[in-house]
N, C-alpha and C positions, 0 to 999 in steps of 0.2 A: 705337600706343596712342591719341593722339589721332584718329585717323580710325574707331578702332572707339565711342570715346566719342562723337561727332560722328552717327554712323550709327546709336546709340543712339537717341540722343537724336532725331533725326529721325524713324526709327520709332515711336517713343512720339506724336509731333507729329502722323504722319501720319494724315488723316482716312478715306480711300479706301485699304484694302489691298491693291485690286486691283493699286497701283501700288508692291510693297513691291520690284519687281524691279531700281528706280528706285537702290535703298540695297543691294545687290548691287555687289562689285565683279566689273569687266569681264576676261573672259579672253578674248576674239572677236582676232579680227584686225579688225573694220572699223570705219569710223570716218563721222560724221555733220558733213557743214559746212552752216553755219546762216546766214542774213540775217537782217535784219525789215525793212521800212518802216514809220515810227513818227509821229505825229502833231507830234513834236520831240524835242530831245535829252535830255530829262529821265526817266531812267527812273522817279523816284515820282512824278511825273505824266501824264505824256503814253503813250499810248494805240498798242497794234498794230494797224497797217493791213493790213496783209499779210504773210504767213511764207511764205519759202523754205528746200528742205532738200533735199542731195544723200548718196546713202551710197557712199562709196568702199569696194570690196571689189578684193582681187587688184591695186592700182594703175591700178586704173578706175573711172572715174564709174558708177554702177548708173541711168540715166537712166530706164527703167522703172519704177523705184521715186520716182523723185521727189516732192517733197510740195510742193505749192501751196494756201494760203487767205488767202481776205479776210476781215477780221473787219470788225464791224459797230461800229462804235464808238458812245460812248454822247452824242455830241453831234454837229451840223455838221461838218463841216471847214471851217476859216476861209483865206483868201487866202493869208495867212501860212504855214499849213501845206503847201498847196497846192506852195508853190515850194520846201519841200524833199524832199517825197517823190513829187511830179508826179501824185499819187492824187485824181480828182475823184471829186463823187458818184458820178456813171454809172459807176466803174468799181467800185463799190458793192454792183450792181446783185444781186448773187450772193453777196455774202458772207454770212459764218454768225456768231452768238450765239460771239462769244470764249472762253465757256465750253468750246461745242462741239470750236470749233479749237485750244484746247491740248489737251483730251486728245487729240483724234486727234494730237496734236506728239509728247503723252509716248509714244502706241503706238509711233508712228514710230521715235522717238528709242531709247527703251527705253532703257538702260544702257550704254550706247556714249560714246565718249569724241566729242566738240564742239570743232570746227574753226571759225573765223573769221576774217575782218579787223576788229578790234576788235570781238573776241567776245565781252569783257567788256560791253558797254553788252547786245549781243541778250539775253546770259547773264542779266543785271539784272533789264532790263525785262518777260524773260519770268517771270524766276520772283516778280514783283510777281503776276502772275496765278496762279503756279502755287499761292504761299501762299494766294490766298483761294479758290482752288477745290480742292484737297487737303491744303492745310496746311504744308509746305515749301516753301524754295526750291529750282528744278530743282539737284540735287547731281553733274549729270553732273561729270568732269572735262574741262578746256576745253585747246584748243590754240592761240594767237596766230599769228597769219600774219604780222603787221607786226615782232611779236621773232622769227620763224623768219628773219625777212627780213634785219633788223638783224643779225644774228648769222653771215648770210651774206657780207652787204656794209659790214658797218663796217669803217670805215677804219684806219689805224694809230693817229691822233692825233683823242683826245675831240674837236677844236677841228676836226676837218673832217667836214660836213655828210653826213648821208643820207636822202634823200628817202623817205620813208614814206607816201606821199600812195595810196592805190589804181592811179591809172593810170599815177604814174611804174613801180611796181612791175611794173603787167603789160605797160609798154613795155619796162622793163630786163629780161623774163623773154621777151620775145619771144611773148606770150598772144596770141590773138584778143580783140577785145571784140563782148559781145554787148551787148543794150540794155541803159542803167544806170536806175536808179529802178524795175527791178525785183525784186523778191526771190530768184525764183527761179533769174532771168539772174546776180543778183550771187553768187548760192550756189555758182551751176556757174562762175563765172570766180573764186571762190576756191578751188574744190574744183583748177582746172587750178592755182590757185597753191600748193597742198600740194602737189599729183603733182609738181612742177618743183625745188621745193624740195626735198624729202624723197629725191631721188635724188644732191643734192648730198653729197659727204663727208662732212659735220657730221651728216647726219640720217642714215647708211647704217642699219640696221635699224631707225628708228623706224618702229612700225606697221607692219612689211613682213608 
């Protein structure tokens, strides 16, 4: 009841119909994992540098499909910024009007359900832009990598630790790492941390 109320009400919101496929729900088998590199950790402030996106179909990454952009952001990038997303100007060089680059996200994305490692902040900050260029926020539904993770390796006792950090994760899962400060690189070593997870017990038919 509430999610058809919700989906009302979002369509009435929405500016752009092209995008009503967005308030659809998903009956697909495949699924969308998502990055961003971001100017800091604020999602009502701070700004996308660059988006990554991988679609898992059949229990494999669709690398073909991949979606890479650098958005142009509407100020300098400061020293500060610099040292947490490793994004200088010159890698600038090619990027596109943020406008441009979320819809080509939403085409991409389309109504598929959204995979992360702390996919809530991407989730956020994107639909900070999605609202002022169609009118909502992205309403896909989202998947957590670091509670799929929890949920595999938590311990007996609340009072003993699980490391949640990214690379302890993809050392305990036995991942490759590809380069980090990437979007697209971090999208595909999350997308291998769903395929790894998701064959575990706890998740046997999610998504299959």
């Amino acid at each position: 009841m509430f999610k058809a109320w919700r989906r009302k009400q979002s369509r009435n919101a929405l500016k752009d119909k092209k995008y009503e496929i967005l308030l659809q729900p998903y009956t697909g088998t495949e699924l969308v994992v998502l990055d961003t590199e971001t100017t800091g950790l604020d999602p009502k402030k701070d700004e996308i540098l660059s988006i990554g996106a991988v679609i898992i179909r059949d229990n494999k990454i669709v690398m073909h499909r991949s979606f890479e952009r650098f958005l142009k952001p509407s100020t300098g990038i400061s020293q500060e910024s610099i040292k947490i997303h490793h994004i200088r100007e010159c890698d600038l060089a090619h990027a596109v009007e943020a406008e441009v680059a979320i819809r080509e996200l939403l085409d991409f994305i389309e109504n598929r359900p959204i995979a992360g490692y702390y996919i809530g902040f991407d989730h956020q900050i994107v639909s900070q832009y999605t609202k002022r260029y169609i009118g909502i926020p992205l309403p896909n539904e989202t998947i957590e990598l670091s509670s799929m993770y929890y949920r595999r390796y938590r311990k007996s006792s609340s009072y003993e630790f699980v490391d949640l950090k990214f690379d302890a994760i993809m050392n305990a899962l036995h991942l490759p790492f590809l380069g980090k400060h990437d979007a697209l690189n971090d999208a595909v070593m999350s997308a291998m941390i769903y395929l790894k997870l998701k064959t575990m017990p706890e998740y046997k038919g999610a998504f299959s």
